[in-house]
N, C-alpha and C positions, 0 to 999 in steps of 0.2 A: 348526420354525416356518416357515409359508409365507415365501415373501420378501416378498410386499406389507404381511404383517405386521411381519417384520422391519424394513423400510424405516420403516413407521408410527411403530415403536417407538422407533427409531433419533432422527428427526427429533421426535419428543415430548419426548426426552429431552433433546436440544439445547433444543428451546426452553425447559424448564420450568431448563437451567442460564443461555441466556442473559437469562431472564425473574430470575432471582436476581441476579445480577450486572449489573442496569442501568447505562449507564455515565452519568458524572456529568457529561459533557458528550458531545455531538457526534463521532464518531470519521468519519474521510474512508477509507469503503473504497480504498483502493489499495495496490498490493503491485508495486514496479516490477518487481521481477524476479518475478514470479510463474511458473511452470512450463507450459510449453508444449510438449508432447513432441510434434506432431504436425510430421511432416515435407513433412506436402502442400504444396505450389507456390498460390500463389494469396489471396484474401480471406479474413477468419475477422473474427468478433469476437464482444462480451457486453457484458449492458447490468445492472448491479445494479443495488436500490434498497431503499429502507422506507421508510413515512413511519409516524408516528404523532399522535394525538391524546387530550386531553382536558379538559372542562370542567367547571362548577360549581365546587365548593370547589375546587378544584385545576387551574387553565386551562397546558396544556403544548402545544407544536407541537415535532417531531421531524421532520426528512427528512433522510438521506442518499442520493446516487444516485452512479454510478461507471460510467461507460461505456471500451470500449477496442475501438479497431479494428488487427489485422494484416494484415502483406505478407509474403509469406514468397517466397523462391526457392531455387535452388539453395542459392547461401554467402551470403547474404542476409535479414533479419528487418529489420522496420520496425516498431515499436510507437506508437501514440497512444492515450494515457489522459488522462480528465479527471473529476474526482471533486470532491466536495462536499458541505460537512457545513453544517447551520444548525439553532438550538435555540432557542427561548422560554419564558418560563417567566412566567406571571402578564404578559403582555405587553411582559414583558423579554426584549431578546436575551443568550445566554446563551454562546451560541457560535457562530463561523462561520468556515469554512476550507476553500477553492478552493484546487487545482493542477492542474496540466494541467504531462504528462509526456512530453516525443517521445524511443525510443532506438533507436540501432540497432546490430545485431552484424554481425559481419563474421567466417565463419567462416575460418580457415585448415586449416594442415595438422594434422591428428591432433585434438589435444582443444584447440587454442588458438581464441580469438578476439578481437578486437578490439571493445571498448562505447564508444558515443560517444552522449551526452545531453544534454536543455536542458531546464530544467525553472523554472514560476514560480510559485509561492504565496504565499497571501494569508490573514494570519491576525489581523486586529486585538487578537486576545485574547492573543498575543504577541508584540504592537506591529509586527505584519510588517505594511507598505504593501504590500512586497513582496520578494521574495528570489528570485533568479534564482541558477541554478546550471548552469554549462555544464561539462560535465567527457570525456572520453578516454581510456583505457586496456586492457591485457590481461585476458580471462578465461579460468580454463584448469579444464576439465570434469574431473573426476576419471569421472564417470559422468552419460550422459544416455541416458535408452533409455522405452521405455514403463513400467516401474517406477518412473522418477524421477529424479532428478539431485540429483547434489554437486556445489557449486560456487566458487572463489574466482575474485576480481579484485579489482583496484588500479586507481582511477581519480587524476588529476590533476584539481583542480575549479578554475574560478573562479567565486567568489560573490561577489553583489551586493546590497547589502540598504539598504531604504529602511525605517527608524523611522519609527514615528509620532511625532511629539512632537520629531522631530528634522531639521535640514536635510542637505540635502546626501544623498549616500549612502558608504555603505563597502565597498569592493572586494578582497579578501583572497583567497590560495591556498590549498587545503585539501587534503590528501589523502584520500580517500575507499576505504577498503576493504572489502568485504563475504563475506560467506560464505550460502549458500543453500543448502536440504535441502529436495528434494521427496521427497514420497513415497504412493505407491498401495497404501494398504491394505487396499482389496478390491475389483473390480468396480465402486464406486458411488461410491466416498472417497477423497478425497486430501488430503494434507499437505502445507502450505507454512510453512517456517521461514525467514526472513530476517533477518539483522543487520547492519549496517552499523557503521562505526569511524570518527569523520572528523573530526581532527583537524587542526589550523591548520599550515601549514608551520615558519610562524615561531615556534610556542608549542605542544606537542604538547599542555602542561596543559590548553591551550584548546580541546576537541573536542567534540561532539556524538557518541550513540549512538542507534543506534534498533532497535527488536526489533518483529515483526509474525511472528505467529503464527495459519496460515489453516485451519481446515476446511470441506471441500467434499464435502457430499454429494448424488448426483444423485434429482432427486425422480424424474421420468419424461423421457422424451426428452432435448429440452435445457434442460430447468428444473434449478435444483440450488437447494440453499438453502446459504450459506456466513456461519459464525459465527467466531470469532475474537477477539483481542485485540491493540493494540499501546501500544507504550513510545518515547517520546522525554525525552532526558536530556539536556540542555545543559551544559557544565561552567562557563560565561560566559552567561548570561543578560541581556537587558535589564536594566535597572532599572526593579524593579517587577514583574517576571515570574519567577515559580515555575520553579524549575530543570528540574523533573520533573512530564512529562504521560504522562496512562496511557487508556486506554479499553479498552472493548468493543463489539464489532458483530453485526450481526445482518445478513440482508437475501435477498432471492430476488435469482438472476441468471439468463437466461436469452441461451444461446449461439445464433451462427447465422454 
């Protein structure tokens, strides 16, 4: 099969699975650790997006967008992202959720490094005014190369979080663990697997999960289309908010 057929095929396929699997709300392209194997010195970044529409019997608005810009140097990475999901439905809002993400690694010797981050999100649909999360820790590479990378770390977190419906705010220490699997499987595609573990200091019972699961394929130059799915799982939930959120995404991103 020519490749531009191949490609065609490729991407028809994705859309007609993520055209099946609509997600039930709003998901926020972003993926903190997402894989970044290029070692050149200098600016990078990429700009996702979708929107969607429809009306008569059925009136819906759909937009997610997700931008991120890097700094790279020698033992040095700088990341900013800020992503964004909003939904309506019959002129009801259905869902909406903003964060914006700064991190940076600090390489040392062999596979080690040091991650430090601050991050704010805003999700009224699970009573978040807001939740701020400033965390620091080691990550240590098992493999990073143009193939892909394996990866663990352990962050120290402090969170901050403002309810709706409620005064004051709550300030609690979390530990934050993750594990990440890229992976290049072929010229055009890549895999990103990310999970996170992040339980309260004080109450291990009491932890949050999250799973995000990315494919990325390149359409031409720096266009790629990337679809996906992610999982957040609360084990302490608001009152009045559903323990467990799940979606699926869709969207074109183009690099530069």
């Amino acid at each position: 099969m020519p490749a531009i057929a191949h490609r065609l095929f490729v991407v028809t396929c994705l859309l007609s699975w993520v055209w099946a699997v609509t997600p039930t709300h709003a998901s926020v392209i972003l993926n903190a650790l997402e894989s970044n194997t290029s070692d050149e010195p200098g600016w990078s970044g990429r700009v996702d997006g979708l929107m969607s529409g429809s009306g008569g019997n059925t009136e819906q608005f759909l937009i997610e967008t997700g931008a991120q810009v890097r700094w790279q140097a020698d033992r040095d990475r700088v990341r900013l992202q800020l992503s964004g999901g909003y939904r309506e439905s019959n002129n009801v809002e259905t869902a909406r959720n903003l964060v914006a993400h700064m991190r940076h690694n600090r390489q040392w010797s062999g596979p080690w490094s040091t991650v430090s981050f601050v991050q704010i999100q805003h999700n009224p649909f699970q009573r978040l005014n807001s939740r701020w999360l400033v965390g620091l820790g080691p990550r240590y590479d098992f493999t990073r190369d143009a193939k892909g990378a394996v990866a663990v770390g352990a962050t120290a977190m402090l969170e901050i979080e403002r309810l709706k419906g409620e005064a004051g705010h709550l300030s609690r220490g979390r530990l934050s663990t993750f594990l990440h699997v890229a992976r290049q499987l072929s010229a055009n595609t890549k895999l990103d697997a990310v999970g996170f573990w992040q339980p309260l200091f004080s109450d291990f019972s009491a932890s949050r999960a999250v799973g995000n699961l990315t494919l990325t394929v390149q359409i031409s130059g720096q266009v790629d289309l990337k679809v996906g799915a992610g999982v957040q799982d609360n084990a302490r939930p608001p009152e009045g908010v559903k323990r467990t959120d799940w979606s699926t995404f869709t969207g074109l991103g183009v690099s530069f």
